[in-house]
N, C-alpha and C positions, 0 to 999 in steps of 0.2 A: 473456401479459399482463404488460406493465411500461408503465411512464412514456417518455412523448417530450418529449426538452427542446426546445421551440422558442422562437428568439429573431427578435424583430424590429428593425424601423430604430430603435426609443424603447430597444433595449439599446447601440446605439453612435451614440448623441447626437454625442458627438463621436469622436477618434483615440483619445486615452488610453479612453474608454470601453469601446472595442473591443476593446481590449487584454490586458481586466482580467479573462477567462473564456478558456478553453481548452480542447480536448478532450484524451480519450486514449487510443492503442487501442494493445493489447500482442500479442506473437505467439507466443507463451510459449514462448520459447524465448531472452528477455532482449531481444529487440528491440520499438522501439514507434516509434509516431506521434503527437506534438504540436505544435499547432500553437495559436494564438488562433482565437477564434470570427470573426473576421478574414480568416484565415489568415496573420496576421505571421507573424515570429521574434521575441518579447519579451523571451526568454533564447538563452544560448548551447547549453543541452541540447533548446531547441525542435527538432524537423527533421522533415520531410516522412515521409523514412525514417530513423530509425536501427537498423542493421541489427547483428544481433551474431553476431561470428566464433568465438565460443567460449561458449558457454551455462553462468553468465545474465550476466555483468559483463562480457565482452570488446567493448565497443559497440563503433561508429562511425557519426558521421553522415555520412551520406553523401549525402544530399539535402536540403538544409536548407531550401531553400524554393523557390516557383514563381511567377514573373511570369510575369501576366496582362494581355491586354489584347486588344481588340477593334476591327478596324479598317471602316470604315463610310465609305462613299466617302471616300477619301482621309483622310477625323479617325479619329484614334486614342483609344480609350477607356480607362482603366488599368483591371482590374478587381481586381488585387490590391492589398494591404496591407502597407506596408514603410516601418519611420524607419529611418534611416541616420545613422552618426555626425556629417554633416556636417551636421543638422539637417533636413534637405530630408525627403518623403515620397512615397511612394506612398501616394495616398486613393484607391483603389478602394470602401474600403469605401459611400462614396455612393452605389453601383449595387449593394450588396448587401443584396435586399429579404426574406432569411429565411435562417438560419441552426437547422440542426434536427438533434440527436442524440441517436438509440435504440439502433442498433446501430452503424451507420458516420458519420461526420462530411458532411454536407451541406450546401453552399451553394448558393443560388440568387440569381443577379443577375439585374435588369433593366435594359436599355439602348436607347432609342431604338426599342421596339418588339422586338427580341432578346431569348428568355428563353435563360439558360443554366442549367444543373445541374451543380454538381459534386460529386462522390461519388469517397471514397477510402477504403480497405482493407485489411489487411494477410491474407497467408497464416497459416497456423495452424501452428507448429514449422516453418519455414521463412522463410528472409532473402526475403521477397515483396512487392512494395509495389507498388497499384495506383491510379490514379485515370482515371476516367471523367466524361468530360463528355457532358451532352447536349442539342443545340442546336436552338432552335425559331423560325427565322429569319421571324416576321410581320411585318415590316419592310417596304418596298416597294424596298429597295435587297438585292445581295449583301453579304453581308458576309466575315470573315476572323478567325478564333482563333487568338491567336499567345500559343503559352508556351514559355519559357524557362526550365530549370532550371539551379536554381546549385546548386555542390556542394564539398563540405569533404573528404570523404575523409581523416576525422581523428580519433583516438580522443575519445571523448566526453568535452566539457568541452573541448581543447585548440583551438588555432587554426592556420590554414594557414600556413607561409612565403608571404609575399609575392610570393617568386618560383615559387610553384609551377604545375608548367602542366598542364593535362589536356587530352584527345585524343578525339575522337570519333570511334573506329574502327565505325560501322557498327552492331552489334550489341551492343557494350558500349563503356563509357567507359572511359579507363584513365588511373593518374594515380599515380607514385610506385610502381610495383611493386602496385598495388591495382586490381581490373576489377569495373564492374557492368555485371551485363546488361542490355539493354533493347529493347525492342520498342513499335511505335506503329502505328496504323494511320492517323496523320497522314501532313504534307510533313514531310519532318525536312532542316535545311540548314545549314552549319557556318555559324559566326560567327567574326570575330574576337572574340577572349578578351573578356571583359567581369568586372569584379573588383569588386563590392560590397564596405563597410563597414558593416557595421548597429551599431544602437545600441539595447542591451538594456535598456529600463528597470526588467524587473525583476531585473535583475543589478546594476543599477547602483544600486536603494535600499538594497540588502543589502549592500555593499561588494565586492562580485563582479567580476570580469571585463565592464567595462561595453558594450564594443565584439568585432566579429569580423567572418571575412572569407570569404568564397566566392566561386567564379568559375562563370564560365559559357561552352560553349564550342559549342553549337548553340542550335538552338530548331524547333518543333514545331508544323506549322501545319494548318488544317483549313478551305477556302471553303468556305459554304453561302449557297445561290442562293434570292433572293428566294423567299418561299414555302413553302420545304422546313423538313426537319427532317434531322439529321444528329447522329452520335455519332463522337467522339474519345477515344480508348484510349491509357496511357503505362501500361505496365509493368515493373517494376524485378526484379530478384533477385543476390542478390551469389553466386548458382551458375547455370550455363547450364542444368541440369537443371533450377531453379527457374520456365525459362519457355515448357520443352519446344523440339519442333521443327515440330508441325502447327498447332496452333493461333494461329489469329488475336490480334491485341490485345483485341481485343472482345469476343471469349470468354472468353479469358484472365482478362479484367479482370470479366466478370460470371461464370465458375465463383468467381473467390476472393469477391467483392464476397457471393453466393448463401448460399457455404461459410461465410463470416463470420456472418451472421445466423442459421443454421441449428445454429451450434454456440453461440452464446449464446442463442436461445430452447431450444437442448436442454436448457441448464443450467437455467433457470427453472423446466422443466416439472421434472427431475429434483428438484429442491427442495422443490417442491411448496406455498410460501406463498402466501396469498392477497391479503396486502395488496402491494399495488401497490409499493409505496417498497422494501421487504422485497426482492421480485424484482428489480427494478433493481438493488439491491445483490449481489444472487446474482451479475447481472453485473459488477460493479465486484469483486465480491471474486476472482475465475477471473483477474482482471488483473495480479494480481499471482502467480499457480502458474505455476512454470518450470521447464523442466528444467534440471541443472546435469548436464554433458557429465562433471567430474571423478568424480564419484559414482556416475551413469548414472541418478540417480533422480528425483524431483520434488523443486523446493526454494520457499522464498515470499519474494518480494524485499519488502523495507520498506516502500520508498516509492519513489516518483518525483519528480523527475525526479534523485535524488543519492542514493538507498540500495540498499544490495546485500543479500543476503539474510546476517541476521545470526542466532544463535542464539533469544537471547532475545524478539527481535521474532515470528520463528517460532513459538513456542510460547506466546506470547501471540496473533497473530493465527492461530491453526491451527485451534481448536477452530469459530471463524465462519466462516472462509474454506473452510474444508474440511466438518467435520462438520456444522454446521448444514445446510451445501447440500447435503450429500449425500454429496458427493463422498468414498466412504470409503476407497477403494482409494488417493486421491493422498495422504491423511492416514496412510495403513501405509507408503506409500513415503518420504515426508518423515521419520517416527519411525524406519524402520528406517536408513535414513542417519544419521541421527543417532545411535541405539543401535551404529551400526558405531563411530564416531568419538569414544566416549565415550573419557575419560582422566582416571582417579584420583577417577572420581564428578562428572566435569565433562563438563560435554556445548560445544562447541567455539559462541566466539562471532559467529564470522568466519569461513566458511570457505576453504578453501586454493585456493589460481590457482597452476598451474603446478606449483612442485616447494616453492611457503612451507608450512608446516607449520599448521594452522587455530592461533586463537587461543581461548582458555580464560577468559577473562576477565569470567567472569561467576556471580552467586552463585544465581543464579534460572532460569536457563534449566532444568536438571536438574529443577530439583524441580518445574518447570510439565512438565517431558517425562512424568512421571508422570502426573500432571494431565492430560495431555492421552490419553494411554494408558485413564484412567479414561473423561472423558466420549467417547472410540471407545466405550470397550465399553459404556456405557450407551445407545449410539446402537443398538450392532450384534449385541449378547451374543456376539460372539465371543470366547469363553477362549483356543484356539488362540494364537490374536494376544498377549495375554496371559501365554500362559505363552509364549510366544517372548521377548517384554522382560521376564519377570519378573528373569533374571541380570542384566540391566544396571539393575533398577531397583533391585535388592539392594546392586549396587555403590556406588550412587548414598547410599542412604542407609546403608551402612556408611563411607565416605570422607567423610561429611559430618559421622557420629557422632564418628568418628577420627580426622580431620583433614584436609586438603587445601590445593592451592594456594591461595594470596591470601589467606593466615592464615581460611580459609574451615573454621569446626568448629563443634562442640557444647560449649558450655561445662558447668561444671558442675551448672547451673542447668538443663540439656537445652533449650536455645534455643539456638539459631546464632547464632554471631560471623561477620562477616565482614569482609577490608578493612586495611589498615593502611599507611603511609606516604604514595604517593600511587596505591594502588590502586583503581581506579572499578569498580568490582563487583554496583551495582545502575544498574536504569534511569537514573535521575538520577548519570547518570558522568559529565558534563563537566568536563572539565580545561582549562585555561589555563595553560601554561609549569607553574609549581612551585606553581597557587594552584589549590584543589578549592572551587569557588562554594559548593556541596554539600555539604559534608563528611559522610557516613553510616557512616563504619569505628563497629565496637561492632556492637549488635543492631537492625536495619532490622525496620519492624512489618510488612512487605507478605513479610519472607525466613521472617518466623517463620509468619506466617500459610501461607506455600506450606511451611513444613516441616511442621507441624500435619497439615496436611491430606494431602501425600503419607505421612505415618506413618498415618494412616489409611485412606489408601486400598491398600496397602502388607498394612496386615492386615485389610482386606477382600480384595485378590488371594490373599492365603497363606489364608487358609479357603476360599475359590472354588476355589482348586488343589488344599486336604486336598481338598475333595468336600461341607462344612459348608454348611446354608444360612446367608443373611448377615443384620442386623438393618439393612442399610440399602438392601434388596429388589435388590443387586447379583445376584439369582442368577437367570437366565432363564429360559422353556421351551425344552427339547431345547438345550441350552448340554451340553456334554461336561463329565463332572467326571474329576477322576484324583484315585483312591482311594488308600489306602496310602503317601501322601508326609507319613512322620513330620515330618521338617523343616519342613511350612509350617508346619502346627501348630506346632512350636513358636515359627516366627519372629513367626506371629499373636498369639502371645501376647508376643514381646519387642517388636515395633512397637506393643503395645496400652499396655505400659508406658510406653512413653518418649514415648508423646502424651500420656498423663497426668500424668507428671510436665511437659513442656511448657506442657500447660494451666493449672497453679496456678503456675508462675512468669509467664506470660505477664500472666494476672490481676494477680500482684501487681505486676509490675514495668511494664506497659505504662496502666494504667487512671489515669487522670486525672480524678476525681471532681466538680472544681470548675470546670474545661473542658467535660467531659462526652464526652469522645471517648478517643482514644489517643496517646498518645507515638509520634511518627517514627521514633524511634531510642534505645537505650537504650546513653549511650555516657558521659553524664558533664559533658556540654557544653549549649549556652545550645540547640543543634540539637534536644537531646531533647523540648523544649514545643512546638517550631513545629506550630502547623496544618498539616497539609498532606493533601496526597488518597490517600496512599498505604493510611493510615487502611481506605478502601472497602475493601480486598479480605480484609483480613479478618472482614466480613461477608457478603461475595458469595462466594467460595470454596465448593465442595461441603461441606466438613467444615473447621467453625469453635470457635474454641476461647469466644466469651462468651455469657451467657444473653440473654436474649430482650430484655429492657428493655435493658439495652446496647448492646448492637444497634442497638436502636433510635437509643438517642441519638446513635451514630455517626452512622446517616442524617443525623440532622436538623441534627448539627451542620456535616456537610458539606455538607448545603444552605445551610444557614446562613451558612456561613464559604467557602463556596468552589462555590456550581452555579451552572453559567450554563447558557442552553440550547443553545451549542456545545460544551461541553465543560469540566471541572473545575479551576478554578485549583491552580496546585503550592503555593501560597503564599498565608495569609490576608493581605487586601486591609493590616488594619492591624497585620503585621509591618512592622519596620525595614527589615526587609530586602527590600520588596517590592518588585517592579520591574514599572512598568507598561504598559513598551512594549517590543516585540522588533525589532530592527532596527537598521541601524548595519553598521560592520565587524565579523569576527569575535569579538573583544574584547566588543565590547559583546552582542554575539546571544549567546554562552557566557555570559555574567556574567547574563543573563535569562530564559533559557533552560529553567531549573525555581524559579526565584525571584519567583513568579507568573503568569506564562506559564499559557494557558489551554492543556490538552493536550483532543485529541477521546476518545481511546481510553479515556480513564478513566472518560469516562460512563457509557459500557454496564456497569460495575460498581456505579457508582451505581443504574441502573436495576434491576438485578437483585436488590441489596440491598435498595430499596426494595420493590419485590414481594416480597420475604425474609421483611420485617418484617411486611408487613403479609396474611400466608399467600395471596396468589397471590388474593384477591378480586376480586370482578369491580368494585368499585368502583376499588383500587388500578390494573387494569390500565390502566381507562378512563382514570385520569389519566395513564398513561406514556405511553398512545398520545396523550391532549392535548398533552402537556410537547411529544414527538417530531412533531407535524407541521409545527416550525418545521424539521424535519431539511429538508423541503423546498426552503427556502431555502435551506440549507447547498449542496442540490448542485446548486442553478445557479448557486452562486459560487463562483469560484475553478477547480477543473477542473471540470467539467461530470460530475452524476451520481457522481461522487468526493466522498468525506469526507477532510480536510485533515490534516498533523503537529498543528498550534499555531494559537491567535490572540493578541490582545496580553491581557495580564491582565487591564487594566482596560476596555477596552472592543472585546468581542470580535466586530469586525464585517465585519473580512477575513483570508481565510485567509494563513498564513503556513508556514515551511518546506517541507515535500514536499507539494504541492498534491493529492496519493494517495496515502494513507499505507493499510498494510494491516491493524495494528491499531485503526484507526479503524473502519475497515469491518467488522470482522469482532467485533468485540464487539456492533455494536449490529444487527447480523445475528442474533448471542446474543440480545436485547433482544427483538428479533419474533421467537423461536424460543420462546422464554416466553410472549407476551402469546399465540400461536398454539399451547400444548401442544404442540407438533411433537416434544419429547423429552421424559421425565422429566429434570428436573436434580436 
């Protein structure tokens, strides 16, 4: 049970309309498939297949897109979708009478009496790319399916040499020291070369790479005779093992096509939510778990089509992505990669490709790895697990107490400092040359609120490991306790201290009486009053440091000053400093970026706050589920079934940055994990 996005001829009115949705299917093992609901190329990271040669960042596209067309006594029909830099078009889309995605991307054209279907696919941990057509010739004429693929064979993002040539040997393509395999149970017939320029429009509003180029050096054909009906199979894999040696096209391409849908309805069922939107996102959220080949474990990529798996994104989108859906076992694999990689109480924010060494640059991933450590066990009551990270989570908040990289410590006040010169160390780290838009060095309210709470969660692990039960029902049935470990107890009791001292500075120094919310930042500067959404999580957090009417007023002021029903402005509308459109060249996207820029993922902390405040009544849920069934429309725009990075601040009504971003999804996956009891939180 999930949702089917279908689209008709009144979603692409015109070219650009067509353009402006897209799907997107991953193979988690860092390669995917995008295209437009079209099937353009509308950026340069669009491609049919991009396949990755090193798990999850080593892309390449390798097939970026497929002309289509349909020849019918003698006239030619176009049926695909293509602008080109020269202005000219391919409008196929005129014969494209439904466009529908649940599990795999489908098009259906009509022409002249000819229905065609087409369906494509990707393998699962495997470079595999399939599409199948299927053709139902009521026409009173034969007709003919002629497609053409063009291909890049180029790391993702870059563009081909003009002079470069590829070769159609047979069974794979080869081009530059690079071979894909292929198999059809069409006519397959060499061409002279053919070299497209397309024209990206949405690379080109953003300041991007506006144009690009691929060639083509066959094409792939299929008669079907008046009357009949007949199917056409293309199969791709960048390993000859990927497309075996007995099987047909046709098989081939309906085992992975089968394989596909049978491993996203596994995930749905394994989840177990009832609302509809909920499941669908079950599926959206598995789109972004990958393996990472350097590690050997599971890792979770940001976003798409321009993010790679980063620390802090991880452990922000882990708890939805992973826990909520079930999935527990990828959530111990993720943490224990990460617990290997730990360094000086800093959990890495980047990780390493080749022989670079990860990046550390960050004040928050650590102390959410905690955090997320917590709600495992409150999903799964496994202590095992638990007492395996407890040394690293020790470390973590001894080097945070004592000191660490990026002027990152405990002040004397027992609140975290972090940050200094041009150090980017929270979420909001954009940088421009020598100018921080942002500026957060000093005490961030969202680093205090995740120290707070992993100090407490910290000395609830150290009494679960003495063998003590706990006052915040951390302690399970049949959970294994280990007896005799003097040391938790006593650290239970130095973690229990220095939340407390935390919590009366926090109060004094962060509460703003006459706002009625919280200070951003406690640094000295005109930054410490700004409005902003960061505020939420120190109400949504498992273990919070203000009383109840507080609380509250947080909510209401962040509704107040910054909800929208995509997602949470960074920045109140009437700051100076507000900015209310994202777009432009680099320069200008950075400089907007957290300076009202409406983000998705902070919602789900607003949601959960709200139900916080207001004990989990069935009145409060009913409204969260009202506010959320505009999510609806969020995920037939923009990628299809995907929740977005960003919209513009002030008026937030197309998605912006990574079109599937993973903490989007995965918080408000949290959001119907609550309205559905599915966990205690």
């Amino acid at each position: 049970m999930s949702r089917k996005w279908i689209y008709g001829k009144q979603d692409w009115k015109t070219f650009e309309r067509g353009q402006e949705n897209c799907y997107l299917m991953t193979n988690g093992f860092g390669g995917f498939s995008s295209l437009t609901m079209t099937g353009s190329a509308a950026r340069n990271d669009h491609a049919l297949f991009m396949a990755c040669m090193k798990a999850p960042n080593n892309r390449y596209n390798m097939v970026h897109r497929l002309s289509e067309r349909v020849e019918i006594s003698g006239e030619s029909y176009t049926l695909s979708s293509q602008e080109f830099a020269d202005g000219s078009r391919e409008d196929g889309y005129r014969y494209l009478a439904e466009f529908a995605y649940e599990d795999t991307p489908v098009w259906k054209f009509l022409v002249k009496g000819v229905q065609i279907d087409k369906e494509a696919a990707l393998g699962q941990e495997v470079n595999t790319a399939v599409v199948r057509y299927r053709i139902r010739n009521r026409s009173r004429k034969d007709i003919r399916l002629i497609v053409t693929p063009f291909y890049q064979f180029t790391p993702k993002g870059e563009d081909p040499e003009a002079d470069r040539r590829f070769r159609f040997c047979g069974d794979r393509i080869e081009s530059e020291g690079l071979s894909l395999y292929f198999r059809t149970d069409g006519d397959t017939e060499v061409i002279p070369e053919l070299s497209e320029t397309y024209h990206y429009a949405y690379d080109a509003c953003d300041g991007r790479r506006s144009t690009g180029l691929a060639k083509a050096c066959h094409q792939i054909s299929l008669e079907v005779k008046s009357g009949d009906s007949a199917s056409l199979a293309i199969v791709y894999s960048t390993e000859n093992g990927g497309i075996g040696e007995q099987e047909d096209a046709g098989s081939l391409a309906e085992s992975v096509i089968r394989e596909m849908k049978e491993h996203r309805n596994a995930l749905v069922k394994k989840a177990g939510f009832c609302d509809e939107t909920a499941a669908f996102l079950v599926k959206s959220a598995r789109q972004f778990v990958s393996r990472r080949e350097s590690t050997g474990g599971k890792t979770i990529l940001a976003g798409f089509p321009f993010f790679e798996d980063w620390g802090r994104d991880t452990m922000i989108a882990l708890p939805g992505v992973c826990i909520s859906t079930g999935q527990y076992e990828d959530a111990e694999s993720i943490l224990r990669t990460f617990a290997k990689y730990e360094r000086n109480g800093l959990m890495p924010n980047l990780f390493p490709e080749g022989k670079n060494e990860p990046m550390y640059n960050t004040a928050d991933a650590a102390l959410l790895f905690v955090n997320c450590v917590w709600l495992l066990f409150r999903a799964t009551g496994n202590a095992e697990f638990v007492k395996e990270m407890y040394p690293v989570m020790e470390r973590i908040i001894d080097y945070y107490q004592s000191g660490t990289d990026y002027n990152i410590h405990m002040d004397a006040d027992g609140l975290i400092a972090a940050g200094s010169g041009l150090d980017q160390v929270t979420w909001m780290d954009v940088r421009v040359g020598d100018i921080l838009p942002t500026p957060r060095h000093g005490k961030p309210v969202e680093i205090n609120a995740y120290w707070y709470n992993a100090l407490r969660i910290m000395g609830e692990f150290s009494r679960l490991l003495a063998g003590a039960d706990t006052s915040e029902g951390c302690r399970a049935e049949n959970v294994p306790y280990h007896s005799g470990e003097e040391r938790y107890s006593r650290r239970s009791e130095q973690y229990d201290r220095m939340a407390e001292q935390a919590v009366k500075a926090f109060r004094d120094k962060f509460w703003m009486e006459e706002d009625h919310c919280l200070k951003d930042v406690v640094s000295g500067t005109k930054a410490d009053r700004q409005i902003r959404c960061n505020q939420i999580w120190a109400v949504s957090m498992p273990f919070t440091m203000l009383d109840a009417d507080k609380e509250r007023q947080v909510v209401e002021t962040v509704f107040e000053k910054l909800y929208t029903p995509y997602g949470l402005r960074t920045l109140d509308e009437e700051d100076a400093e507000f900015r209310p459109f994202y777009g432009g060249d680099v320069l200008e996207r950075d400089l907007a970026y957290h300076q009202g820029t409406v983000w998705a993922y902070p919602l789900g902390a607003y949601y959960l706050a709200y139900l916080k405040v207001n004990r989990y009544s069935a009145q409060a849920k009913e409204e969260v589920r009202q506010q959320m069934e505009v999510l609806e429309s969020a995920l037939r725009e923009g990628c299809i079934g995907q929740l977005p990075e960003i919209y513009d601040g002030a008026d937030p009504v197309s998605s912006k940055g990574c079109f599937a971003q993973a903490w989007s999804v995965g918080e408000m996956l949290r959001v119907y994990e609550a309205l559905e009891d599915k966990h205690a939180l």
